[in-house]
C-alpha positions, 0 to 999 in steps of 0.5 A: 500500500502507498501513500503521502503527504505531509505531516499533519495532526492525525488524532481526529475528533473521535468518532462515534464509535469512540463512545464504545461500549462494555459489550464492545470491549474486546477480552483475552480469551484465558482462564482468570479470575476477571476479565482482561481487556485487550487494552488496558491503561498505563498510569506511568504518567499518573503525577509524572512531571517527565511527561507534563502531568504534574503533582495535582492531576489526580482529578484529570487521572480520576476522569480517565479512570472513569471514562475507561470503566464505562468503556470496558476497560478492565485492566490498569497498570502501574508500578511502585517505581512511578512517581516512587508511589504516587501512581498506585495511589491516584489510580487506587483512589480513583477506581474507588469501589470498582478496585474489585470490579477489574485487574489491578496490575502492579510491579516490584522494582526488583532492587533486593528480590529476596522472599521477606522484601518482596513480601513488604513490598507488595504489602505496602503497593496493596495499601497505596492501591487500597487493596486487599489482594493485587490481581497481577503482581509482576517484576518490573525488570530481571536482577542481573545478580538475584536469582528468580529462584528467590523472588518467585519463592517471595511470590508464592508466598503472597499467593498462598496468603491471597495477598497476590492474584496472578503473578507477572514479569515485566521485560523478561526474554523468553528463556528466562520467563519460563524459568521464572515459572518453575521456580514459582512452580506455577504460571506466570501469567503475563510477560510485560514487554515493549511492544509496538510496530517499531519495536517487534522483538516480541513477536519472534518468542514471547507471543509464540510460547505466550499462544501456545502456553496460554500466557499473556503478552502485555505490550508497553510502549504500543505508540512508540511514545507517539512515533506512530500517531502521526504527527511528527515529522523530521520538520516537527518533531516532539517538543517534550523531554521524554521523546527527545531522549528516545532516538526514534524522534531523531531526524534521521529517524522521522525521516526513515518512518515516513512510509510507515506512517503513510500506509498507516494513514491510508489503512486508517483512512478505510477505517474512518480511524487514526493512525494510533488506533490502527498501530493499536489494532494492528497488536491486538490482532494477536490473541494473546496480547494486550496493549496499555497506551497511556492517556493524557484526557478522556478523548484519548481513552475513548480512541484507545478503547475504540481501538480494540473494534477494529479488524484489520483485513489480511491485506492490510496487516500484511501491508502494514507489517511489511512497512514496519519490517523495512523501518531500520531506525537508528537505535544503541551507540550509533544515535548517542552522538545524534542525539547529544546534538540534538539536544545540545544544538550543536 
């Protein structure tokens, strides 16, 4: 598929199908004891002053949190590690009574993952979240040096005492994932991973075993931090310190993906969608997976949730991964220098 133009906004007013619906939220066909929507809402940016949202967003946060209840939305993520607490407890206080109704995710920051850490530290994220048990608890990263052995007997614990639901881990490679789940010696359910049409590692592995095992793969990072939304281009690129840092946003970067974002905005165009929703769906299309955009306001929601209506054809999947396989960005050493210049105006 081809197309052009120039660059322009591309997140148009949300259609009517926005609104959405429960019925018309899509669910992970799994055994859990609730359902877990096909997208669920990161809260990294809950009080987060890297993205712009400030100490006093937790009425903006509680209004998002809302809209995606009504939406369908049962899965919210957060981390111990986002805004060192705050994020766990704007999202507990704005689930309110509903805490029960959906999945409560959270992450430990695996800094000493020894049993009786491990322990006191999901103890301390179920207060901040205002919970009775976490739904999804998940190590945020591998240790290079503690073993799972040791985390995963932590977690067993907090299973055994309904403290913890399911247990996760998060950017875990394939190998290591499975060997956490014998070292718990039951499932491990999910594996939250960067996961977008620029960042494609996952489906090598991690969806694979996650379709044959009957596991999760939970995608962070689906917009490449906005890369895919189409509104950047190396004569506009992002302002926010976030996405300076990230080399996708380098010139050279925005450059190379003008044919992806083309064929997404075609592929939106025969959707009545926007490029986001499709980069969304083009995910989504594989059972096992779930994706957690962030959301900055309430229409952002509602284009995130309508997300998980759309089915792509196999045409358009396939012109879509084709783009995506052929985007070689500069990425690791190679944009240190790029991206220092970038910054530095030098």
């Amino acid at each position: 598929m081809a197309g052009a133009g120039t660059a322009r906004v591309a997140e148009r007013a949300c259609r009517p199908a926005c609104a959405g619906s429960f019925e018309a939220m899509r669910f992970v066909q799994l055994d859990t004891p609730k359902p877990i929507s096909k997208i669920g809402l990161g809260t990294w940016q809950f009080g987060s002053k890297e993205w712009g949202y400030g100490p006093d967003y937790e009425r903006r946060a509680a209004e998002i949190v809302r809209r995606a209840l009504e939406l369908g939305v049962t899965l919210f993520d957060t981390a111990e590690l986002y805004g060192f607490g705050r994020s766990e407890r704007i999202l507990g206080a704005a689930l309110g009574d509903d805490r029960a109704k959906v999945v409560v995710a959270s992450k430990i920051f695996p800094v000493l993952p020894i049993a009786a850490v491990v322990q006191q530290r999901a103890v301390a994220s179920a207060g901040r979240l205002g919970v009775s048990s976490i739904d999804l608890y998940q190590v945020h990263q591998p240790n290079p040096v503690v073993a799972d052995t040791t985390t995963m007997r932590g977690m067993r614990a907090l299973q055994d005492v309904g403290l913890v639901g399911e247990v996760g881990v998060s950017n875990y490679n394939l190998r290591r994932w499975r060997f956490a789940e014998a070292a718990l010696g039951r499932r491990v359910l999910s594996n939250q991973v960067r996961y977008s049409m620029v960042d494609r590692g996952p489906e090598e592995d991690l969806i694979p075993y996650a379709e044959q095992a009957g596991r999760i793969v939970i995608a962070y990072s689906p917009l490449g931090q906005g890369f895919l939304s189409g509104r950047y281009d190396a004569k506009n690129p992002p302002s926010g310190a976030v996405r300076r840092a990230n080399p996708y946003f380098l010139p050279e970067n925005l450059e190379r993906g003008t044919a992806l974002i083309a064929t997404l905005r075609e592929v939106a165009d025969a959707h009545d969608a926007t490029p986001s929703q499709i980069a969304l769906a083009y995910l989504l299309r594989h059972p096992n997976v779930v994706a957690i955009p962030g959301a900055s306001g309430v229409e952002q929601m509602e284009r995130n949730a309508a997300a998980a209506e759309i089915d792509l054809t196999d045409d358009e999947y396939a012109a879509l991964a084709t783009e995506a396989r052929q985007f070689r960005p500069i990425t690791g050493l190679a944009a240190v220098p790029k991206l220092v210049r970038a910054r530095t105006g030098r």
